[in-house]
N, CA, C and O atoms as a GROMACS GRO file, in nm:
protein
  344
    1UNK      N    1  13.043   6.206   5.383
    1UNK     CA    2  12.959   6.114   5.453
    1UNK      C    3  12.985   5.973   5.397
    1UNK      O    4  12.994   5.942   5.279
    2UNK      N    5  12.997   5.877   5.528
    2UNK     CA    6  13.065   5.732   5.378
    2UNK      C    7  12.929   5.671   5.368
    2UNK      O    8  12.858   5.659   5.467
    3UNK      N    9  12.888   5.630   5.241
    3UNK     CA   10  12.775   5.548   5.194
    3UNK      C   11  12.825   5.381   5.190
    3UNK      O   12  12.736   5.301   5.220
    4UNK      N   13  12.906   5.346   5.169
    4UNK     CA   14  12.928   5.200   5.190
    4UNK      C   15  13.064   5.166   5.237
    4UNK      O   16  13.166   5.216   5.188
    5UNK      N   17  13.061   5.077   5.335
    5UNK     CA   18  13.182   5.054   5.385
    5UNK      C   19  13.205   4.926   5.307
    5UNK      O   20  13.093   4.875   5.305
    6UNK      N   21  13.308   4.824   5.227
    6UNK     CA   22  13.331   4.680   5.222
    6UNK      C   23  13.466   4.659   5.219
    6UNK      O   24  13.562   4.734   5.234
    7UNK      N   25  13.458   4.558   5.199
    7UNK     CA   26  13.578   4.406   5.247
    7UNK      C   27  13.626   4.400   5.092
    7UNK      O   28  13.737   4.354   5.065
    8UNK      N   29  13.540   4.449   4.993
    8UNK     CA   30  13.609   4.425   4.879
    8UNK      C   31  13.715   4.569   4.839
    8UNK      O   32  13.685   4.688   4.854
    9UNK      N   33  13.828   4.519   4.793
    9UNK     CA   34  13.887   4.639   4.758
    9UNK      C   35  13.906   4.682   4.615
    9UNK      O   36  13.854   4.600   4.539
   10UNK      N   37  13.946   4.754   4.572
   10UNK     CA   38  13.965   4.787   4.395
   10UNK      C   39  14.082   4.824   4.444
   10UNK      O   40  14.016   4.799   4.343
   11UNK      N   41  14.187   4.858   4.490
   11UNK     CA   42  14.330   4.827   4.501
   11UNK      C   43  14.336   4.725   4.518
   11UNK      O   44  14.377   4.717   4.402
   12UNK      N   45  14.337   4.587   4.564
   12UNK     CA   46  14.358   4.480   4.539
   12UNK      C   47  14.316   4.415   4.442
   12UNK      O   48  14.380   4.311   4.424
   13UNK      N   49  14.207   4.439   4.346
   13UNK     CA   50  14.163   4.392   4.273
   13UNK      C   51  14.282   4.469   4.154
   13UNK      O   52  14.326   4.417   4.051
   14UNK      N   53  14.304   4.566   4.193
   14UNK     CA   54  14.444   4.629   4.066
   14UNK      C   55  14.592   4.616   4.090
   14UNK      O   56  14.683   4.679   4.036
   15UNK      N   57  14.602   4.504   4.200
   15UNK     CA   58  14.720   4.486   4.233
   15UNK      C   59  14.823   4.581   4.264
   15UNK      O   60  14.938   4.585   4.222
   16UNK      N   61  14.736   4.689   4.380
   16UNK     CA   62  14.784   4.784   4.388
   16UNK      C   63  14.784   4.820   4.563
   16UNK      O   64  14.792   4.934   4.607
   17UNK      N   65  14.772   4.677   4.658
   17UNK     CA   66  14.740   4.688   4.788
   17UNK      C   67  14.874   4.706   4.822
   17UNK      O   68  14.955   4.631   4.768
   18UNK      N   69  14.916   4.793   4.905
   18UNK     CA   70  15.048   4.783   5.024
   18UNK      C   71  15.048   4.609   5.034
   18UNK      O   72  15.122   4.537   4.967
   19UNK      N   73  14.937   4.554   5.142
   19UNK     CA   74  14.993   4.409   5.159
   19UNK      C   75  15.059   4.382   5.076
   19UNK      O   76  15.178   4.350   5.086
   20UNK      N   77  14.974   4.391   4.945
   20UNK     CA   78  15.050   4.283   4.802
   20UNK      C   79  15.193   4.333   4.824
   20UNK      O   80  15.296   4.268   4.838
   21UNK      N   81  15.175   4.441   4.823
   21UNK     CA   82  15.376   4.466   4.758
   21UNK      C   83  15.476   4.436   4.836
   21UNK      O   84  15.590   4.443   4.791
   22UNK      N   85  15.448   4.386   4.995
   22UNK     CA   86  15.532   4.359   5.085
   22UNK      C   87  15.615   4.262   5.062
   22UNK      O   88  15.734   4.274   5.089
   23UNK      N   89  15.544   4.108   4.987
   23UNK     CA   90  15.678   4.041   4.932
   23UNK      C   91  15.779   4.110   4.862
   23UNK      O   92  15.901   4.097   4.870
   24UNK      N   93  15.696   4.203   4.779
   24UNK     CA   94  15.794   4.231   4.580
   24UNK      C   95  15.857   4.279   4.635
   24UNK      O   96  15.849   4.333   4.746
   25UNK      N   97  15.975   4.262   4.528
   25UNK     CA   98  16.158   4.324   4.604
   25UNK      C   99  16.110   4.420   4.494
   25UNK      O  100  16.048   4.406   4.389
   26UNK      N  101  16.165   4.526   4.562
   26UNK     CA  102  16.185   4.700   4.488
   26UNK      C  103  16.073   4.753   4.472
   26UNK      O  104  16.078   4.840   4.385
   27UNK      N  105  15.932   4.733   4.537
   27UNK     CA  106  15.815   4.701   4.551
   27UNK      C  107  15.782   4.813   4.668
   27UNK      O  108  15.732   4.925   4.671
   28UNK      N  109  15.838   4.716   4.766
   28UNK     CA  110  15.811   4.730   4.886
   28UNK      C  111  15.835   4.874   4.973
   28UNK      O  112  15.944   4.932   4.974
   29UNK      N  113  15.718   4.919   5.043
   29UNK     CA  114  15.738   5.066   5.118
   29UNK      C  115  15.693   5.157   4.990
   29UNK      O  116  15.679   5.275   5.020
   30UNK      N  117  15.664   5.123   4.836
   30UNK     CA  118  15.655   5.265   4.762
   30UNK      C  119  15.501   5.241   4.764
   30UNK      O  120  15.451   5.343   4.812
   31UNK      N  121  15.399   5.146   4.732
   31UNK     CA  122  15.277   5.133   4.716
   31UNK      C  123  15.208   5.238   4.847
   31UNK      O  124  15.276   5.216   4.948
   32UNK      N  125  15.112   5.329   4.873
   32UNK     CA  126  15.040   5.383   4.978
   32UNK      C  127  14.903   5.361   4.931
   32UNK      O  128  14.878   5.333   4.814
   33UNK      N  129  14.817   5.373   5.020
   33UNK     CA  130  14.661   5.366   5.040
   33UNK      C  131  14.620   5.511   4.994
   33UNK      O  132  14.549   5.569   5.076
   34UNK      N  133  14.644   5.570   4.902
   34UNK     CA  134  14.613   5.685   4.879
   34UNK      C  135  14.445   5.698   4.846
   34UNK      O  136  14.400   5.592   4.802
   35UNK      N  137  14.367   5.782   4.856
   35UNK     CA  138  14.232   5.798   4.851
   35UNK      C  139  14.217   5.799   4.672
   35UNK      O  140  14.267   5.897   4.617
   36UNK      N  141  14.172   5.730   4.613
   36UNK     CA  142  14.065   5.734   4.444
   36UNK      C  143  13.973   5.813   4.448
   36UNK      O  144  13.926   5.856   4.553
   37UNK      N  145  13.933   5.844   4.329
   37UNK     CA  146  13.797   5.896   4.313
   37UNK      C  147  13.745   5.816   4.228
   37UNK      O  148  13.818   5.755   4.149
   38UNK      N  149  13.607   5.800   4.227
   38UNK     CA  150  13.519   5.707   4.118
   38UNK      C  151  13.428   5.803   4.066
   38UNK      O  152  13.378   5.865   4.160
   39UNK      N  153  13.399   5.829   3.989
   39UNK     CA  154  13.274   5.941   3.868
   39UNK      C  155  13.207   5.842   3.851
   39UNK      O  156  13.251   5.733   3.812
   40UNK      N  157  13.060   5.874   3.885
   40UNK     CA  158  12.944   5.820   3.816
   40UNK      C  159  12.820   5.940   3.795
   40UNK      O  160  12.760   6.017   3.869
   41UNK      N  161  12.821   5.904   3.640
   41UNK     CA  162  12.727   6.053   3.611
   41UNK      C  163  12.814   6.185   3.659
   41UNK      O  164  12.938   6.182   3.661
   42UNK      N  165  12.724   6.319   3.706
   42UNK     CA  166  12.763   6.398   3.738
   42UNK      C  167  12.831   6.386   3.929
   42UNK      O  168  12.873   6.488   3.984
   43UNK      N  169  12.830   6.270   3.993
   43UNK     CA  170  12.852   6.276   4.130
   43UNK      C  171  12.994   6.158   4.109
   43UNK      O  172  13.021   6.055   4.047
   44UNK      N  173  13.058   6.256   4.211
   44UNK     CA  174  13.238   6.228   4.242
   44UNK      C  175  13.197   6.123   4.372
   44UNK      O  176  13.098   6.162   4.434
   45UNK      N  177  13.251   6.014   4.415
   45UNK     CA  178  13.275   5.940   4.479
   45UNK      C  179  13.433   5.943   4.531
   45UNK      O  180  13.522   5.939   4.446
   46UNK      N  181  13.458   5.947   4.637
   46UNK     CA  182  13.577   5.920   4.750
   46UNK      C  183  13.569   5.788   4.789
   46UNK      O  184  13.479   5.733   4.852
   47UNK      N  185  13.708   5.724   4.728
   47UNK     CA  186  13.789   5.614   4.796
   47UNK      C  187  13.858   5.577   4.880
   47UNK      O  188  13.969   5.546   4.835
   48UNK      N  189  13.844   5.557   5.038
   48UNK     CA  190  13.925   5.582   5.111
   48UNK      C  191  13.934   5.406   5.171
   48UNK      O  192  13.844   5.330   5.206
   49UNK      N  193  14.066   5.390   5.163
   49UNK     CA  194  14.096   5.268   5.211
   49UNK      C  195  14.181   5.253   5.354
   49UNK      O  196  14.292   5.305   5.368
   50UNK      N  197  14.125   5.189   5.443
   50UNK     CA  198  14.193   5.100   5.568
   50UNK      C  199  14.230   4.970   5.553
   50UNK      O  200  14.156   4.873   5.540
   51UNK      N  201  14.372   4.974   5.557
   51UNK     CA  202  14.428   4.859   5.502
   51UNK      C  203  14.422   4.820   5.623
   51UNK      O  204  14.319   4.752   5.626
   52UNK      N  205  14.473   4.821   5.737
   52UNK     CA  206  14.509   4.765   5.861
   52UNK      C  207  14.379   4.711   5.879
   52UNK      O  208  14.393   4.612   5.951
   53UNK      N  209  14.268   4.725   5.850
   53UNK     CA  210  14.134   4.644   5.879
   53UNK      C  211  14.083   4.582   5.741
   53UNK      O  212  13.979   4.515   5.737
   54UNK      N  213  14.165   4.610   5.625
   54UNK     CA  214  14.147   4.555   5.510
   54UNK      C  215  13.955   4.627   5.449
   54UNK      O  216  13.870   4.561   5.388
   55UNK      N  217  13.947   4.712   5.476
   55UNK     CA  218  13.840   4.791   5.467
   55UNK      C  219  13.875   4.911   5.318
   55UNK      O  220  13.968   4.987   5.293
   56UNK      N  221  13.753   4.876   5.250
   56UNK     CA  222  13.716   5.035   5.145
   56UNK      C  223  13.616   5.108   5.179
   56UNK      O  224  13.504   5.056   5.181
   57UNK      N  225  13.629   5.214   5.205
   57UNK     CA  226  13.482   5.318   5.252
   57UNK      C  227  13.479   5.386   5.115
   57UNK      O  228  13.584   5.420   5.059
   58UNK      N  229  13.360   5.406   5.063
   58UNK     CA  230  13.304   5.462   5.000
   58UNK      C  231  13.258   5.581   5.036
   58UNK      O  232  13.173   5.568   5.124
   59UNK      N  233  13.290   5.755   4.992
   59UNK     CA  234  13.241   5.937   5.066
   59UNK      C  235  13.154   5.940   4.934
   59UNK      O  236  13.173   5.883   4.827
   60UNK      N  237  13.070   6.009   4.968
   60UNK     CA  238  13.004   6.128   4.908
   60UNK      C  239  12.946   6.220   4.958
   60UNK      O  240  13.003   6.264   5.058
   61UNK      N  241  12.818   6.288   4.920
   61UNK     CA  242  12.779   6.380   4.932
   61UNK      C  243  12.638   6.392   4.990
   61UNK      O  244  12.565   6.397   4.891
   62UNK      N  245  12.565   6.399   5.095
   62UNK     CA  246  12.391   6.372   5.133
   62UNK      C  247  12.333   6.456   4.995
   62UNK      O  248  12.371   6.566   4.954
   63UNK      N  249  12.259   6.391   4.955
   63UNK     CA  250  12.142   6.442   4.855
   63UNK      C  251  12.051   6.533   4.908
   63UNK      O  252  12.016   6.518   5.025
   64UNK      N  253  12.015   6.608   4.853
   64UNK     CA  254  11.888   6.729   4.906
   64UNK      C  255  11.790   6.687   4.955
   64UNK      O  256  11.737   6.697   5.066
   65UNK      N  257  11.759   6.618   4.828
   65UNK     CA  258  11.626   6.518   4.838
   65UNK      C  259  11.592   6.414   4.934
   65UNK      O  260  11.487   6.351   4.943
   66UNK      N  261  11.714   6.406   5.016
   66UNK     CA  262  11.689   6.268   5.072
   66UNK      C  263  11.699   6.359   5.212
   66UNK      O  264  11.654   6.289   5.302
   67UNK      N  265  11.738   6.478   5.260
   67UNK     CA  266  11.718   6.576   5.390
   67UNK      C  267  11.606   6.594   5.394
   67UNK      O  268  11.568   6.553   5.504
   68UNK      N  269  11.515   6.634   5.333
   68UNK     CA  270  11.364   6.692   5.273
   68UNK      C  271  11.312   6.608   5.274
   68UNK      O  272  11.224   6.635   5.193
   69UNK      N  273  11.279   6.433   5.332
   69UNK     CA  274  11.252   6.350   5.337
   69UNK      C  275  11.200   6.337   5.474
   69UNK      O  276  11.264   6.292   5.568
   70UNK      N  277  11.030   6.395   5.478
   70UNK     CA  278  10.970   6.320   5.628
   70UNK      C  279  11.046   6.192   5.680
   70UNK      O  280  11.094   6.099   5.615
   71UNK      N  281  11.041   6.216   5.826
   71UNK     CA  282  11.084   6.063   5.875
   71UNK      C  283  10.976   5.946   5.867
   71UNK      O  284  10.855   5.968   5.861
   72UNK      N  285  11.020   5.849   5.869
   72UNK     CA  286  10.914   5.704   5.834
   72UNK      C  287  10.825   5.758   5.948
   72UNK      O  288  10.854   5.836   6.038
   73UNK      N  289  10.692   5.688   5.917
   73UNK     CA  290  10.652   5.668   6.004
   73UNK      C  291  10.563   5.508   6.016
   73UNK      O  292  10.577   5.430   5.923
   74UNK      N  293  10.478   5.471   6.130
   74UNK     CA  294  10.447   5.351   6.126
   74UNK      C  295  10.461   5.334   6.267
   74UNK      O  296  10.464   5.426   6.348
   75UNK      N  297  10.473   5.158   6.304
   75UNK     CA  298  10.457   5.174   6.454
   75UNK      C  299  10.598   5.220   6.525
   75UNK      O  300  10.702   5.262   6.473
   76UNK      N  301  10.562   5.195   6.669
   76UNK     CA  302  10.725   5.252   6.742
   76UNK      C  303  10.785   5.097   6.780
   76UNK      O  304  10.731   4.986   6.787
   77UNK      N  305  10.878   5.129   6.794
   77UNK     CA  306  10.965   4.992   6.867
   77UNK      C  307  10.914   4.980   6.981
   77UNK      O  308  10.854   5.065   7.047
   78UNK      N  309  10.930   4.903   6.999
   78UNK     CA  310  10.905   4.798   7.172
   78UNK      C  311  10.966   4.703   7.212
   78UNK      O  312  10.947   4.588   7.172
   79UNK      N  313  11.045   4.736   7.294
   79UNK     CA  314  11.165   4.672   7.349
   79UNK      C  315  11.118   4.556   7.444
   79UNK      O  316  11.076   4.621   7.540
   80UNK      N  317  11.101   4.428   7.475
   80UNK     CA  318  11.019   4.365   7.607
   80UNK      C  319  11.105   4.311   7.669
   80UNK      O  320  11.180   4.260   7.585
   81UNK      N  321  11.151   4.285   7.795
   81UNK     CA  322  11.269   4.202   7.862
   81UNK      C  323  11.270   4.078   7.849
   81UNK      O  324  11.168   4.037   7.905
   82UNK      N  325  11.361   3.945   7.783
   82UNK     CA  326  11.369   3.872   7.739
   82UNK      C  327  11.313   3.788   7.917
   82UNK      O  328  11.321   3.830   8.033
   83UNK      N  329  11.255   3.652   7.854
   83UNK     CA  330  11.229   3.570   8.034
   83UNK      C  331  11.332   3.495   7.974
   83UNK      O  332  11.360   3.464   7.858
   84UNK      N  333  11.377   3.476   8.078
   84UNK     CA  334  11.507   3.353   8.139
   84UNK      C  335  11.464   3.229   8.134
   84UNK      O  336  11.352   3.204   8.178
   85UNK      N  337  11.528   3.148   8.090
   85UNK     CA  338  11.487   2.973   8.083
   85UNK      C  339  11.593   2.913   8.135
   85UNK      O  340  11.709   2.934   8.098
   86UNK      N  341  11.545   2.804   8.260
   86UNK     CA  342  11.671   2.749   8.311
   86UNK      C  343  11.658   2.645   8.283
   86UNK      O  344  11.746   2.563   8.308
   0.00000   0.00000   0.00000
């Protein structure tokens, strides 16, 4: 399930993006977007990068605790049709 999508990458930040290596001679074509893992505590995190949109998604795992979680409640939405101003 991805928990955060961003714009920031940790392959680029390790000088380890495909883009980057496209100048470097002898470089170039070996770098791939291969998926990381990140450990925090006992929970594994998935790194999956879209370079072509310059995107890092962040996978894990839904928590128990957070299924078992009544839905909010409070008021309902109310949608009203905007009036037109000419």
């Amino acid at each position: 399930m991805p928990l955060m999508i961003t714009r920031h990458c940790i392959r680029y930040s390790l000088s380890l993006c495909p883009k980057q290596a496209k100048g470097v001679i002898g470089v170039q074509g070996q770098v791939r977007a291969e998926p990381m893992t990140r450990v925090n505590g006992n929970e594994r995190l998935r790194l999956e990068f879209d370079c072509k949109s310059c995107e890092m998604r962040v996978m894990g795992k839904m928590k128990k605790h957070i299924l078992k979680m009544p839905p909010p409640t409070g008021m309902p939405l109310a949608f009203h049709p905007r009036k037109r101003t000419a």
